[in-house]
N, C-alpha and C positions, 0 to 999 in steps of 0.2 A: 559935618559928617565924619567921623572915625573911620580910619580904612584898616585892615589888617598889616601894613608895612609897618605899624608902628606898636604891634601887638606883643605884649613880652614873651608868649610862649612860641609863636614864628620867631624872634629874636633869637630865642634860647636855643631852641633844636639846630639855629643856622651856627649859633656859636659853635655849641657842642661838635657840628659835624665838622667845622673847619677844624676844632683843635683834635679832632677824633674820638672823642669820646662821646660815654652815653648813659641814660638818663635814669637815677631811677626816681619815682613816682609814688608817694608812698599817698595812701589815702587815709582819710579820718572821717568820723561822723560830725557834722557840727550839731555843735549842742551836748555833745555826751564827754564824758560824763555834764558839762556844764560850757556856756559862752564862752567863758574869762578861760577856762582849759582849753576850747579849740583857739583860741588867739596866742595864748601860750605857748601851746605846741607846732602851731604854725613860725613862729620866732625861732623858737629850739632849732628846728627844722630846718629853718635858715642859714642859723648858726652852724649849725652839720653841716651846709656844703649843699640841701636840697636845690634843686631848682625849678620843679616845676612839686604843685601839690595838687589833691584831689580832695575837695571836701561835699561830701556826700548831705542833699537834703531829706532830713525826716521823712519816709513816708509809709502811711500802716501796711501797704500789701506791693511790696517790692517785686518783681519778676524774679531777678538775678542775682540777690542777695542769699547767703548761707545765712544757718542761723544765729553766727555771730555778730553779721550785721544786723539782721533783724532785730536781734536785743537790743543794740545798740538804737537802732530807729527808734524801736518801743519805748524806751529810757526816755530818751530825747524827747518823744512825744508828750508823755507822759509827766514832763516837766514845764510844759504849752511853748515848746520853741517854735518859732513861725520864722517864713521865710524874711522877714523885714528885719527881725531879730538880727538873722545868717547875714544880711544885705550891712548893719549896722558893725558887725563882727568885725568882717573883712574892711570896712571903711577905716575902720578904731587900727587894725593892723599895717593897712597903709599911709595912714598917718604917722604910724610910729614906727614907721621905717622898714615895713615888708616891701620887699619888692620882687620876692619869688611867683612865676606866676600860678595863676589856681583858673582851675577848671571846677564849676558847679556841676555834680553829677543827681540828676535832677527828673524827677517822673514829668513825662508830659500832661497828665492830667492837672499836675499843679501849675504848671507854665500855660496851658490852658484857662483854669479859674482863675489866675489873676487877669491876664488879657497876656498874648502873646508878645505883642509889643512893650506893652507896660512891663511885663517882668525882665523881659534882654535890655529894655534901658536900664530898666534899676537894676540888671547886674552888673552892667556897666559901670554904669554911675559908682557902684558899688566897690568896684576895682576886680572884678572876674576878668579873666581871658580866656577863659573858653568857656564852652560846653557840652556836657554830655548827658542825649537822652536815650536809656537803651531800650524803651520802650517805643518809641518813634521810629516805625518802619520805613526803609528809604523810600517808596514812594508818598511818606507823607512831608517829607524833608521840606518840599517847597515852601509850607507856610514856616518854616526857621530859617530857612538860610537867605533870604533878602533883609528881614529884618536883625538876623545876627551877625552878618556883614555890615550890614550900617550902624549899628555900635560896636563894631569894629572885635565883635568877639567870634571867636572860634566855632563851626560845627563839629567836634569831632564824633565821628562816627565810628558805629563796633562791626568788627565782621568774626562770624563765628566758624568753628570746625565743620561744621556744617554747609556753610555758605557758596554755592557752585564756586568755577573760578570767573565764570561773564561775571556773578555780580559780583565777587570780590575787586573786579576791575572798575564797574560802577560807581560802588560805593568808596572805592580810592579815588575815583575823579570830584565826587561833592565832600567826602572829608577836608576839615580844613585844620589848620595845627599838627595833628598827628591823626594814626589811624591806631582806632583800640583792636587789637588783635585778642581777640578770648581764647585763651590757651584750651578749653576741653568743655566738651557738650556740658551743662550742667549750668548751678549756682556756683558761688564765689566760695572761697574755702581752701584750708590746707594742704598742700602734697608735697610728697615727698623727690617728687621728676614730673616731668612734661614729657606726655607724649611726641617718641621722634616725628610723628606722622605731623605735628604743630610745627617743630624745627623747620623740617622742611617745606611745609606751605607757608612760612613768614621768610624765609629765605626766597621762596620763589618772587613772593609778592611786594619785594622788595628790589627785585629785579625788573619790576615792570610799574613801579612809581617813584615819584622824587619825595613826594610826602613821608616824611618820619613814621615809622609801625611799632608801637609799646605793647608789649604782651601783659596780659594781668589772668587773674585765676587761678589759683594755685600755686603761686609765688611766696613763700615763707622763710627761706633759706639761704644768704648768702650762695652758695652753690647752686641754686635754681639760678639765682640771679644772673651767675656767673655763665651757666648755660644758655641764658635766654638770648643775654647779651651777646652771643657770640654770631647771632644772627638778627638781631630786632636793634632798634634805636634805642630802648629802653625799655624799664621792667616795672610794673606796678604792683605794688603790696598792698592790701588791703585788709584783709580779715586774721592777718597773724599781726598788725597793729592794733587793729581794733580788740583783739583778746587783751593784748598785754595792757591796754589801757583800760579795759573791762578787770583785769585782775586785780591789778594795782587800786583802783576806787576802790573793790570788794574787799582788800586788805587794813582800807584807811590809811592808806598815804596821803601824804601834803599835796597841795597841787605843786608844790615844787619838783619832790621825790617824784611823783606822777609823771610830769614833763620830761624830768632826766630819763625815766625809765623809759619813754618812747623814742626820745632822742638818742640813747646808748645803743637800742635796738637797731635803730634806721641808720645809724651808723656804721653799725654789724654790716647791714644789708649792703652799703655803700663801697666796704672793703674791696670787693673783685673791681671794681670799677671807678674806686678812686685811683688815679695814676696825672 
């Protein structure tokens, strides 16, 4: 049995906090534009100094996706990537020498049809270290978090603007890895600033857990990043990666050109927080 002592993304955050630094998170779709792109860019990625990543599974009716992930889903889909595909990806990149960890962010109805168990070992198996469902309400946690402790993978859980502060306390006690803090009511997408009222609730609630809090939604800009981090463990990007890599296929770049152009970005993003 796997335990989480020996989990790369509890490694990572423990790193990070001894040498004082923090994290950013940049997410991608797998499959989009194609496999052999998300494996690529997971490398790039690496190359740049990432250390944790987010790779997002296909699915048609996403909750908390804007519409740039949703194209990105539809793409994917629409090219028959399945999750064994995704499971195969991730296997091909730690073979060849990835070792940043990744988190499957993942509807539960798909981790339901395969079988619950069956799908946390083959993520496992796979080389995930965490996971995240944000459709899985914390009272239904129980049927994940025994079986994704014992392949030794992460539960991380989201808590929204919304969320009292009892159960933000809750849900920071069954979080495992980090906790996704969702920067503003709504879907995923661009802005320009974060609400102070979000500042201030990951500042609180970071006062009252040891577990690591990543803000994501609305993160596009070096300067957001720069903000966020000035009170979270780290920042997730998501849907201003996914344009620029939506733009660049649209342009007919190489998957090379393609790869550079996400990795020059996340690089951007990385500035306030490389030190």
């Amino acid at each position: 049995m796997k335990t989480l002592d020996d989990n790369r993304l509890v490694k990572t955050f423990a790193e990070l906090k001894s040498a004082g630094r923090k994290a950013l998170l940049p997410f991608i779709t797998a499959g989009f534009p194609d496999l052999e792109t998300t494996e690529a860019i997971l490398h790039e990625f690496q190359r740049r100094g990432v250390r944790v990543c987010e790779l997002g599974v296909p699915f048609s009716d996403p909750i908390a996706d804007g519409p740039v992930i949703q194209s990105s889903y539809a793409e994917a889909l629409a090219r028959g990537v399945t999750s064994e595909q995704i499971f195969e990806t991730v296997r091909r990149f730690r073979t060849s020498g990835g070792s940043i960890a990744i988190n499957v962010m993942v509807s539960y109805s798909i981790v339901f049809r395969h079988g619950v168990e069956k799908y946390l070992a083959s993520a496992a198996q796979a080389g995930f270290d965490g996971l995240i469902i944000p459709d899985l309400p914390m009272e239904e946690t129980a049927a994940i978090e025994p079986p994704a402790a014992a392949n030794g993978l992460c539960n991380v859980m989201l808590i929204a603007p919304t969320t009292s502060p009892r159960r933000r306390d809750e849900i920071s006690r069954h979080s495992r890895g980090f906790i996704y803090f969702i920067s503003v009511a709504g879907t995923t997408g661009q802005r320009d600033k974060l609400p102070e009222a979000t500042i201030a609730a990951v500042a609180d609630l970071r006062k009252r857990t040891d577990t690591p809090v990543c803000v994501g939604f609305g993160i596009a800009k070096p300067k957001t990043v720069a903000q966020v981090c000035l009170v979270a463990d780290g920042a997730i990007v998501g849907s201003a990666i996914v344009h620029r890599i939506a733009q660049a296929a649209k342009e007919g770049l190489s998957r090379e050109e393609l790869v550079e152009r996400a990795g020059r970005f996340v690089g951007e993003l990385m500035t306030p927080i490389a030190h």
